[in-house]
Residue, then its C-alpha position, 0 to 999 in steps of 0.5 A: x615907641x609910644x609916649x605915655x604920661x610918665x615917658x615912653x612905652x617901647x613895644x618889642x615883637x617877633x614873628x616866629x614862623x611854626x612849626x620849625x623843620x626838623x633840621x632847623x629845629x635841631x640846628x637851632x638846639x645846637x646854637x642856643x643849647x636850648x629846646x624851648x625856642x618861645x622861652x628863648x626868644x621872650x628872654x632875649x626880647x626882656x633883656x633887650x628892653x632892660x638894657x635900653x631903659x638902662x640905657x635911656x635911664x642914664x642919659 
């Protein structure tokens, strides 16, 4: 979190260890229905920060 001069900036990041074994890269297509794992985790970091706006926005 980081104040800026209209409110707060909030920075979300990750670490993601490459490339995945094999089997984790296919346990993890099997969990997310996905096999695109970067796209799937900037998609998950972008809705984790529009919901805290929103969230933020109504108090």
């Amino acid at each position: 979190m980081e104040p800026t001069a209209s409110g707060t900036r909030l920075t979300e990041s990750f670490d993601a260890d490459r490339p995945l074994g094999s089997v984790m890269t296919w346990i993890t297509e099997k969990w997310t229905g996905s096999n695109d794992r970067d796209a799937d985790l900037q998609r998950g970091m972008t809705t984790t920060l529009a919901r805290i706006k929103a969230a933020a926005e109504m108090a």
